[in-house]
ZANUZA-654669 format. One record per residue (C-alpha): x, y, z; residue in three letters. Coordinates in steps of 0.02 Angstrom, whole numbers. Each point is the difference from the previous one (the first is absolute). Layout:
N
+--------+--------+--------+------+
|      X |      Y |      Z | rest |
+--------+--------+--------+------+
|      X |      Y |      Z |  Ala |
...
+--------+--------+--------+------+
This chain:
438
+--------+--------+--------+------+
|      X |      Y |      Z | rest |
+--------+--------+--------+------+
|    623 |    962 |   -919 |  Unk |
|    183 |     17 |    -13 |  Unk |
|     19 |    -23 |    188 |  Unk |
|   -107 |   -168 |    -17 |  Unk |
|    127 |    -71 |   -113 |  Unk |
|    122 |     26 |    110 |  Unk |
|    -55 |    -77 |    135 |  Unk |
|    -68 |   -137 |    -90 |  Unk |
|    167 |   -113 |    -40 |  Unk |
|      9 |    -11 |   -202 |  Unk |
|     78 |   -189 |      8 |  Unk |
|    -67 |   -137 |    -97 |  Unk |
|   -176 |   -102 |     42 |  Unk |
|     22 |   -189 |     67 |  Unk |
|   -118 |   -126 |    -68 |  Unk |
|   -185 |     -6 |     67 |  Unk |
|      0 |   -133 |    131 |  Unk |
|   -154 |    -58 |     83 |  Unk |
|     75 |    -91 |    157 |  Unk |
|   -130 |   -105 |     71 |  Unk |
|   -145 |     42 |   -116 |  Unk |
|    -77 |   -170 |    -86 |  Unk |
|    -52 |     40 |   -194 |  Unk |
|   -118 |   -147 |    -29 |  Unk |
|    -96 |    -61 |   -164 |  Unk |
|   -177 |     48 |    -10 |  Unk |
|    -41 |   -179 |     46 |  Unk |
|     68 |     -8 |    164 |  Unk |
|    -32 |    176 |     46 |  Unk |
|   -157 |     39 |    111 |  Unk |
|     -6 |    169 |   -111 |  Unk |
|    -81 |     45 |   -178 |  Unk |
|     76 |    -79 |   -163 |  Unk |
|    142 |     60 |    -60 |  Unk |
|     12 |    101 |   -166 |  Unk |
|    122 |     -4 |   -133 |  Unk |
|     55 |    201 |     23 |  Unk |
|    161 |      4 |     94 |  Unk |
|     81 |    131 |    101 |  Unk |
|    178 |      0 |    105 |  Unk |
|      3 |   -167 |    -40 |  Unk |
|   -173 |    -38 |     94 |  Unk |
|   -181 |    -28 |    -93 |  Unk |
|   -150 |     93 |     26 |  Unk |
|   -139 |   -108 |     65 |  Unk |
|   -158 |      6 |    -66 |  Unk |
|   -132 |     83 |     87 |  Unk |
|    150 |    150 |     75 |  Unk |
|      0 |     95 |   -168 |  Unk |
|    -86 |    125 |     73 |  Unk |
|    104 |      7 |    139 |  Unk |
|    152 |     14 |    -87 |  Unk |
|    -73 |    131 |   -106 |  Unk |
|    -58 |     71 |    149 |  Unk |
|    177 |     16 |     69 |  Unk |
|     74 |     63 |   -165 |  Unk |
|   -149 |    143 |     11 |  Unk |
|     87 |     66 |    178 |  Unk |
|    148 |     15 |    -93 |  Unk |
|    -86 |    110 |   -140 |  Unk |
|   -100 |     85 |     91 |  Unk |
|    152 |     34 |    126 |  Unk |
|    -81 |    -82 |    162 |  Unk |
|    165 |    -80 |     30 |  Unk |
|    191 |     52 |    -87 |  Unk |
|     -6 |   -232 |     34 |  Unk |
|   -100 |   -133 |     58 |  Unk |
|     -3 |   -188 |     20 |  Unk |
|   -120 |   -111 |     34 |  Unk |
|     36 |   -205 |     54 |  Unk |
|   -156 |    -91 |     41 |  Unk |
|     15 |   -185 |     56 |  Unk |
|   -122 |   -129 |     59 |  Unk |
|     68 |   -177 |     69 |  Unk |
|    188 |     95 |     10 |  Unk |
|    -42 |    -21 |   -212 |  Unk |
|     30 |    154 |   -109 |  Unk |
|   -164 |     82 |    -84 |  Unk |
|     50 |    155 |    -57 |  Unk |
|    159 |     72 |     15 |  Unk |
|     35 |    201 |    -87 |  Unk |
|    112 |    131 |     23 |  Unk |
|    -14 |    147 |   -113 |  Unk |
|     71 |    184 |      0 |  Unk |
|    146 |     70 |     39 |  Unk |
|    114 |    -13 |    158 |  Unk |
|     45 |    171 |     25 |  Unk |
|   -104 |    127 |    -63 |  Unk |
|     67 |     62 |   -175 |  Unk |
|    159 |   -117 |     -4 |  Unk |
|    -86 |   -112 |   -139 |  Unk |
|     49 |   -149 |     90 |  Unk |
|   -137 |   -125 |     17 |  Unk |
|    -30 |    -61 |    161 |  Unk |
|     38 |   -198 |      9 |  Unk |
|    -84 |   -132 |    115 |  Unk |
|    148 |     -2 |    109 |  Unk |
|      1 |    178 |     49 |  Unk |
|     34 |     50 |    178 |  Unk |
|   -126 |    118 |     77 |  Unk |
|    -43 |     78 |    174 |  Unk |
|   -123 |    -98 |     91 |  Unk |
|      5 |    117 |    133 |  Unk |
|   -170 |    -68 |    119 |  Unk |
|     16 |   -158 |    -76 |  Unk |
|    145 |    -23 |    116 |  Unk |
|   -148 |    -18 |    135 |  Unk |
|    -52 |   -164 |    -26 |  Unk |
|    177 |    -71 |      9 |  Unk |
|     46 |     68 |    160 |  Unk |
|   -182 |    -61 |     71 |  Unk |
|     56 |   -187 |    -60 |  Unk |
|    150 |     12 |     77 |  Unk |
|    -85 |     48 |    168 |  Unk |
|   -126 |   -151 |    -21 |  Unk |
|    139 |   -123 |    -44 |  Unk |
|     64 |     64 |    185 |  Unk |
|   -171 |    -27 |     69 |  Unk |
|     -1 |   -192 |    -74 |  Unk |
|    170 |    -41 |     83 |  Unk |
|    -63 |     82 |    159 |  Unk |
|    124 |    125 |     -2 |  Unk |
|   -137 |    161 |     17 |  Unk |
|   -178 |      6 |     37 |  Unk |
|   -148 |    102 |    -93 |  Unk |
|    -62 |     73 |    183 |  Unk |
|    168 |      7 |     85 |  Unk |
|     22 |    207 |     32 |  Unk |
|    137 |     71 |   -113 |  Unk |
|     73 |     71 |    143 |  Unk |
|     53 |   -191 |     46 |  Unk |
|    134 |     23 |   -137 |  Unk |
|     10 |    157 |    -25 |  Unk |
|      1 |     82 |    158 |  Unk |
|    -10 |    194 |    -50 |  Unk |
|   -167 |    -38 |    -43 |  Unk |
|    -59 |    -37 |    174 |  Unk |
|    -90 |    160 |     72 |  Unk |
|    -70 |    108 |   -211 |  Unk |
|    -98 |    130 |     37 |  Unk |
|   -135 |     60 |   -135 |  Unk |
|    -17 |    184 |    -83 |  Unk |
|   -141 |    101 |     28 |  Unk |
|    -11 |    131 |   -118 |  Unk |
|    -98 |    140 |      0 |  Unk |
|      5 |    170 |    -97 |  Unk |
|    192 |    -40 |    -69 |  Unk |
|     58 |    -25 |    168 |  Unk |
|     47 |   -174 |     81 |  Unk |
|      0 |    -99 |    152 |  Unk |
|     20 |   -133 |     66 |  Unk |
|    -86 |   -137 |    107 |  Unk |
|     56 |   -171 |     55 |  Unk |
|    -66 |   -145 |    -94 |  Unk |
|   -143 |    -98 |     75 |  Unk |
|     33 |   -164 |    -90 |  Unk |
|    174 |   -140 |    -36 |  Unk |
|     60 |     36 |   -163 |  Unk |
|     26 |   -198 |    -46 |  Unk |
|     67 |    -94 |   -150 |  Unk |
|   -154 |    -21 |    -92 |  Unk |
|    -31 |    191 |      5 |  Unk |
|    160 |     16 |    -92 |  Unk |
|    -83 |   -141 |   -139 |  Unk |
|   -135 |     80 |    -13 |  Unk |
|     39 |    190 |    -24 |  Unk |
|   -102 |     35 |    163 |  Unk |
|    128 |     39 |    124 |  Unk |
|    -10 |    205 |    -32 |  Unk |
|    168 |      8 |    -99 |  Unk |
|    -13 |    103 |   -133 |  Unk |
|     83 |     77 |   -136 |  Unk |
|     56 |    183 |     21 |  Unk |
|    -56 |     59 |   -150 |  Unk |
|   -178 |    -46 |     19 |  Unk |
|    -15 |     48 |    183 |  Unk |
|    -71 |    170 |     52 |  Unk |
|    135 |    151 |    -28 |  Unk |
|     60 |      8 |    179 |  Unk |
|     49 |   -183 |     12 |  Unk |
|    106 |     26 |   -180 |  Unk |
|    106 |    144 |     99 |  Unk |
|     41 |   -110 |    167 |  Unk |
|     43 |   -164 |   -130 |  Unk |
|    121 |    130 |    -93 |  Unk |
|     64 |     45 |    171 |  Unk |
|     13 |   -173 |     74 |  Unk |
|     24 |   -125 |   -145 |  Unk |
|     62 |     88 |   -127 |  Unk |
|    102 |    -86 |   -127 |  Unk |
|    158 |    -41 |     80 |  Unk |
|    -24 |   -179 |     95 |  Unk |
|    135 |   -120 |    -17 |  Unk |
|    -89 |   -154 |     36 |  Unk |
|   -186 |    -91 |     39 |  Unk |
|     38 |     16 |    176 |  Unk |
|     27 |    193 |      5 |  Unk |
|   -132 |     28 |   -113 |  Unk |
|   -116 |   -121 |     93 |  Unk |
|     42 |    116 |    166 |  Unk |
|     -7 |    194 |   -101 |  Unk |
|   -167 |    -63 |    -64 |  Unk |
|    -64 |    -50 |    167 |  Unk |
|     32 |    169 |    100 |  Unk |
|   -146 |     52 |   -141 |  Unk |
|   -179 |      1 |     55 |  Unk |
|   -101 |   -129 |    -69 |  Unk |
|   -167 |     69 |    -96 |  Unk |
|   -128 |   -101 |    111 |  Unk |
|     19 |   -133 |    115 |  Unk |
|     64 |   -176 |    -81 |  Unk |
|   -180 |   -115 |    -63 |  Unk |
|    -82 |    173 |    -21 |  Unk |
|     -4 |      4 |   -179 |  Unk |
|    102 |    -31 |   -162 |  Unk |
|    124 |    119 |    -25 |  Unk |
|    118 |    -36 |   -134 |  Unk |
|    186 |     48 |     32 |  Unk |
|    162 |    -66 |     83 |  Unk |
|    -69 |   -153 |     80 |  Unk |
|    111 |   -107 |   -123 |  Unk |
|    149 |     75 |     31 |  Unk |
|    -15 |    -20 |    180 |  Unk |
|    -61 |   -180 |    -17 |  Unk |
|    164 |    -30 |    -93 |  Unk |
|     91 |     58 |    136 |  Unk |
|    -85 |   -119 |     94 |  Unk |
|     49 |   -157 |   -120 |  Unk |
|    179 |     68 |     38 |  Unk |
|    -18 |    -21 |    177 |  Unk |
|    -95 |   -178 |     14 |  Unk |
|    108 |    -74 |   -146 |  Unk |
|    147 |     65 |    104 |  Unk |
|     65 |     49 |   -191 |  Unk |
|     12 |    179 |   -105 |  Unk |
|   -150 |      2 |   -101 |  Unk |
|     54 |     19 |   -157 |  Unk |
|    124 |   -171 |     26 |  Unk |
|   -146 |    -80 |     50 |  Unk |
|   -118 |     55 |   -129 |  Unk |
|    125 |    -89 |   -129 |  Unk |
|     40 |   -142 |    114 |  Unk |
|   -204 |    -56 |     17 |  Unk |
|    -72 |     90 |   -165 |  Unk |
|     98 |     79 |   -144 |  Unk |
|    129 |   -151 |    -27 |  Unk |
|    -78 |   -138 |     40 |  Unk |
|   -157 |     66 |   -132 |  Unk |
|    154 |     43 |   -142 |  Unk |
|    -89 |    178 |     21 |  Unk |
|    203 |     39 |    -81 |  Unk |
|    -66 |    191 |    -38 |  Unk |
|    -88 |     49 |    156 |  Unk |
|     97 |    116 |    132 |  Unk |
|     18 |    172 |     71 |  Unk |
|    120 |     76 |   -156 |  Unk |
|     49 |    -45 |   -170 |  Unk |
|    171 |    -77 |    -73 |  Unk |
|     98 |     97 |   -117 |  Unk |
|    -11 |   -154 |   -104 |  Unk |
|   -182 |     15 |     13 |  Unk |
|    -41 |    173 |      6 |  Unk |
|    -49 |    -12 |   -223 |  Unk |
|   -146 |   -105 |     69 |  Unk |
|    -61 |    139 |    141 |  Unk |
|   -178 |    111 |    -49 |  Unk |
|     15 |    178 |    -11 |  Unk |
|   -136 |     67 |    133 |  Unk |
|   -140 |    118 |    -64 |  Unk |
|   -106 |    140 |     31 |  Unk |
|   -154 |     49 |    -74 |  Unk |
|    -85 |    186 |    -65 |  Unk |
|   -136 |     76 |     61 |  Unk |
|    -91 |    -99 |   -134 |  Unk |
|     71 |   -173 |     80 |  Unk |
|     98 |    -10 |   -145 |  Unk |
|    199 |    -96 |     17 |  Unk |
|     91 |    162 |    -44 |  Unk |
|    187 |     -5 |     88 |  Unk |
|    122 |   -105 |     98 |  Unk |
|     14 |     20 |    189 |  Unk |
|    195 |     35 |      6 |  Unk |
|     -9 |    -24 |    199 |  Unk |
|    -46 |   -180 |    -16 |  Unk |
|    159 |    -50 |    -77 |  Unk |
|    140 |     24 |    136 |  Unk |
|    -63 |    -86 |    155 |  Unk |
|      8 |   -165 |   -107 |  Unk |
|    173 |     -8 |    -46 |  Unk |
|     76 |    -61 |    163 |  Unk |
|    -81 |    -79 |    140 |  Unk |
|    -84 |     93 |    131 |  Unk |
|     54 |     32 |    157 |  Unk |
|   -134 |   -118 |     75 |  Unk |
|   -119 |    -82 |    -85 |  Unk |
|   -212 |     47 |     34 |  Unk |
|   -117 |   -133 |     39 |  Unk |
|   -133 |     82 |    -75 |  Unk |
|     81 |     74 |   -172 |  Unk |
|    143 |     22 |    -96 |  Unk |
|     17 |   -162 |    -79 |  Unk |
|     30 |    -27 |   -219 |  Unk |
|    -61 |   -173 |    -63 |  Unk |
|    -61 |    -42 |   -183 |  Unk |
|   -148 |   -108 |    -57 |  Unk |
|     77 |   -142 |     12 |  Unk |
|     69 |     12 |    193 |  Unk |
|   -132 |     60 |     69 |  Unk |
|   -123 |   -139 |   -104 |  Unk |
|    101 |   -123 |    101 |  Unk |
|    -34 |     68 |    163 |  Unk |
|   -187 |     12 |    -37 |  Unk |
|    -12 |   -158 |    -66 |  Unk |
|     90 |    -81 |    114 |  Unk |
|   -157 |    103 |    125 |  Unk |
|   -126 |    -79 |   -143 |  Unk |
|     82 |   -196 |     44 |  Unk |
|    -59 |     27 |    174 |  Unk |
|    186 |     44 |     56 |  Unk |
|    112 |   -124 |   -101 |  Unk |
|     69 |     18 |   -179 |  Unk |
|    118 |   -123 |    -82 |  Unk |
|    -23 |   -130 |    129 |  Unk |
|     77 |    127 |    138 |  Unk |
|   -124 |     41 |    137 |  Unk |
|     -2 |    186 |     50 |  Unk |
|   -142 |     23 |    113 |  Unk |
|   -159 |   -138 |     50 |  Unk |
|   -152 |     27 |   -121 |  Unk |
|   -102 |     34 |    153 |  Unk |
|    124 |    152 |     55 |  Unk |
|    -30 |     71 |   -180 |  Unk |
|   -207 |    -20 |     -5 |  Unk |
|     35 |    104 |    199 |  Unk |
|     93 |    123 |    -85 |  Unk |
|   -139 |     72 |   -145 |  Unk |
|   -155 |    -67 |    106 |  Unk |
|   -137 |    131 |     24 |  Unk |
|    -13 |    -52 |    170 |  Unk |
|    188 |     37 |     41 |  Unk |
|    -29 |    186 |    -63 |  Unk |
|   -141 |     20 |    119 |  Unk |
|     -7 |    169 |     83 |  Unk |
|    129 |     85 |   -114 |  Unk |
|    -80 |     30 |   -159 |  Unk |
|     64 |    123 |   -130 |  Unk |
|    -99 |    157 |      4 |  Unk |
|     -1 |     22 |   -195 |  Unk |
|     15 |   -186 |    -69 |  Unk |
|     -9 |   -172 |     82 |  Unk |
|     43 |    -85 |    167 |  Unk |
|    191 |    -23 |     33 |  Unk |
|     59 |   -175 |     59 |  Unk |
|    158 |    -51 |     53 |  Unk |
|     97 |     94 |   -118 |  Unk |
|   -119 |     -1 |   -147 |  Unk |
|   -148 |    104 |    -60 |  Unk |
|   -164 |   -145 |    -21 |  Unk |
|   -121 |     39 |   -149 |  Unk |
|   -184 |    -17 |     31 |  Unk |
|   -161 |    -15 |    -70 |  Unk |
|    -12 |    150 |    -61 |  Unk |
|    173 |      0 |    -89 |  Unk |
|    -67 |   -171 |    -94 |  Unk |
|   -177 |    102 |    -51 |  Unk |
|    130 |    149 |    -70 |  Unk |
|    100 |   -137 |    -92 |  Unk |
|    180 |     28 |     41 |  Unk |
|     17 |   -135 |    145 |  Unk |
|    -73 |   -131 |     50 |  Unk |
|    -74 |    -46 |    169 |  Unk |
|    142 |    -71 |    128 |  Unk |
|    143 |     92 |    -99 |  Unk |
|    139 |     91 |     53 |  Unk |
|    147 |    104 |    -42 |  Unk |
|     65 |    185 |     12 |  Unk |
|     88 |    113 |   -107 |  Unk |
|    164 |    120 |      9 |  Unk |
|     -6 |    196 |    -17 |  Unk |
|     80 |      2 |   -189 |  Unk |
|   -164 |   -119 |    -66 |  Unk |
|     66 |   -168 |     35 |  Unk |
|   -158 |    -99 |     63 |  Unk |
|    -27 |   -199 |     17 |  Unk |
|   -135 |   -116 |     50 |  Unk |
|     12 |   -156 |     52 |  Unk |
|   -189 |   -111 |    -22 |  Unk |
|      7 |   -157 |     82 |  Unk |
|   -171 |    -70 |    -41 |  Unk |
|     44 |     26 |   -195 |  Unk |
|    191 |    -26 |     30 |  Unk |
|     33 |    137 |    -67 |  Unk |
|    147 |    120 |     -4 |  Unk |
|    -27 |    170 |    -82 |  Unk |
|    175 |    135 |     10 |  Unk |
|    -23 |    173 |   -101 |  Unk |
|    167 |     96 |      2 |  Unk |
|     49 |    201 |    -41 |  Unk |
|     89 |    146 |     62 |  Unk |
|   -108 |    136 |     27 |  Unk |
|    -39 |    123 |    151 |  Unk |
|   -112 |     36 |     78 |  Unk |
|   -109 |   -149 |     23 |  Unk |
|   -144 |    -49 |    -50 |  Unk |
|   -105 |   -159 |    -52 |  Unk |
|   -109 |     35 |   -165 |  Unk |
|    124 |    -91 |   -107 |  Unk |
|      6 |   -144 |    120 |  Unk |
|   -200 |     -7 |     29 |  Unk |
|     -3 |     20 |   -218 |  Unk |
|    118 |   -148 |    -23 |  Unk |
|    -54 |   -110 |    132 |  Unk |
|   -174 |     12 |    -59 |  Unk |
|     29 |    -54 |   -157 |  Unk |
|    132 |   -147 |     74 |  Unk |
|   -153 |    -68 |     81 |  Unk |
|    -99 |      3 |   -164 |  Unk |
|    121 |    -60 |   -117 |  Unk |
|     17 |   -151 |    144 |  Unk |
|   -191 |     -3 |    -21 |  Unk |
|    -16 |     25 |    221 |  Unk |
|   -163 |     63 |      3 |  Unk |
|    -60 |     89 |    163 |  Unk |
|   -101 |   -134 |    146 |  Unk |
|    -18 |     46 |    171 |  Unk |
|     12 |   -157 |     68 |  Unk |
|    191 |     10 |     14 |  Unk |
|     86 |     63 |    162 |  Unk |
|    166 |    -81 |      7 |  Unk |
|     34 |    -41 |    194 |  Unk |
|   -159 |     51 |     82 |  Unk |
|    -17 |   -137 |    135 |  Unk |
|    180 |     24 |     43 |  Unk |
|     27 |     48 |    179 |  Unk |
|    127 |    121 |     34 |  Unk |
|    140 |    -69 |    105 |  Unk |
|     35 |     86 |    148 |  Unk |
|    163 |    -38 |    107 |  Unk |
+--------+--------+--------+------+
């Protein structure tokens, strides 16, 4: 624990700002009336007693070292909580304002940026990656059999909307079968200096199946934001402040963390065998305090409630927040419509749009989403969800590895009951959309 202090900078806490966040009366909120018990300078509605006490029970019961919850309907502040510590053991409580890894999260940021290039004609969903990224012209795909692996050429285009969609046979390294961990250690390694070397390492690689085969989840981001580079003719990470994080005020979300406000930064977690919070990962620390060599597409990024409530509300507005037009509604109803996740559905949970996993029936029935929603999560147990027929914005924040969801599918259950959304299956959001092709 010693270590953890020092690497957590011991310099005064700023004041809790909410940047764009809009704390309403209970008469002009969409959300249960407000009580009269305050905390960081918020109210507790009524009707999300329980799920505050729910939160405050993770803490005891040491699900989480901290966790926040913001829940908004109409852009309007329902519930807003942050309780337990920011780094394990420190005794210093984590604040509303605190700066955590969103890691996956980054995701659906890069996949707006890539549909704000597809509005301005600047890329196409069904153009072949290979048009901008050339390396990717002739993958081959890994058979593997008995530890050993080979190699075939690919049958199908690998194309834009493969990227999207997390069917273009990408995948991660670490959840691929043994041999193909080996050749990524050999090929990619660690040591690439920019998007456009990493872009090339990766594709020497073996895909897992040819691209529309299935879903495989992996480095299809990363690539795709290698792609934005190339059709915005701009490094991605200028760009991604140029179109996104500046012109939302998202004033804490990047790849590293300021001196000035590393106080504010979550200690990351790891759990017992009992899936009990019980030390601080050291190794999450370093990689933070300068900016990376090149920025990923598909993680890497720290945000705090408040950014990253921007940038899905701004998603909720049908692409335009504070009278500044980001993308056309009908580009953001493409983008989480069942139909545009057609033939790539997750193998374990729900179709995958454009950049977004899409609830379903069967998530309403269970409790914790509606019908028509959408969202993701990032590896520490940072999850969102974003419900456009309730207008509803739901962000639950900690630190903690590995993942997992029972604390997200606990408190989003009871954010739908305290909000009195009962299940109905007469709800798909999007369903007589047609997907665009082009």
């Amino acid at each position: 624990m010693q270590r953890a202090r020092e690497l957590w900078a011991s310099c005064s806490r700023p004041k809790v700002v909410l940047g764009s966040l809009l704390v309403t009366t209970a008469a002009s909120c969409a959300c249960p009336e407000r009580a009269v018990e305050s905390f960081a300078g918020l109210e507790v509605s009524r009707g999300f007693e329980g799920v505050d006490a729910m939160l405050r029970d993770s803490i005891e019961d040491r699900r989480a070292a901290g966790v926040s919850l913001l829940v908004s309907r109409d852009g309007e502040v329902c519930y807003l909580g942050c309780h337990g510590e920011l780094v394990l053991g420190l005794g210093e409580p984590l604040g509303c304002d605190s700066i955590f890894r969103i890691y996956s999260m980054t995701k659906a940021v890069t996949s707006t940026l890539a549909m704000m290039l597809w509005e301005e004609g600047r890329l196409r969903l069904d153009d072949p990656v290979s048009s901008y990224l050339p390396e990717w012209a002739r993958p081959t795909v890994a058979l593997i059999t008995d530890g050993e692996l080979e190699r075939r050429a690919s049958t199908r285009t690998m194309t834009v909307r493969h990227l999207l969609r997390h069917t273009s046979g990408i995948p991660y390294a670490h959840a691929a079968p043994a041999p193909y961990g080996d050749l990524y250690d050999e090929v990619v390694g660690a040591g690439s200096s920019s998007l456009a070397e990493y872009s090339e390492r990766l594709s020497r690689l073996p895909l897992l199946h040819d691209p529309g085969a299935r879903w495989t989840y992996g480095a299809s981001t990363d690539v795709l934001a290698r792609v934005v580079e190339v059709a915005a003719a701009m490094p991605f990470e200028e760009f991604l402040h140029e179109r996104l994080i500046d012109p939302l005020g998202m004033v804490d979300t990047g790849f590293w963390v300021s001196d000035e406000d590393w106080s504010r930064f979550v200690g990351a977690h790891r759990v017992d065998e009992s899936g009990a919070v019980d030390s601080v990962i050291e190794a999450e620390w370093g990689r933070y305090r300068a900016p990376p060599t090149h920025p990923m597409g598909g993680h890497g990024l720290v945000s705090t409630l408040s950014d990253y409530h921007s940038f899905l509300q701004m998603l909720l507005s049908g692409g335009q927040l504070r009278g500044s037009r980001y993308l056309r509604d009908s580009t953001v109803a493409l983008m989480c419509s069942p139909l545009s996740a057609d033939g790539g559905p997750h193998p374990e949970f729900n179709s995958f749009g454009l950049g977004f996993e899409i609830a379903n029936d069967d998530d309403e029935l269970d409790g914790w989403a509606m019908s028509g929603a959408y969202g993701w999560s990032g590896a520490a147990r940072t999850y969102y969800l974003v419900d456009p027929r309730n207008r509803l914005v739901i962000l639950l924040f900690s630190q903690t590895r590995p993942f997992e969801i029972t604390l997200r599918q606990d408190v989003f259950r009871a954010v739908h009951a305290a909000l009195g959304l009962a299940p109905s299956r007469s709800s798909a959001v999007g369903a007589d959309l047609e997907v665009v092709q082009d």
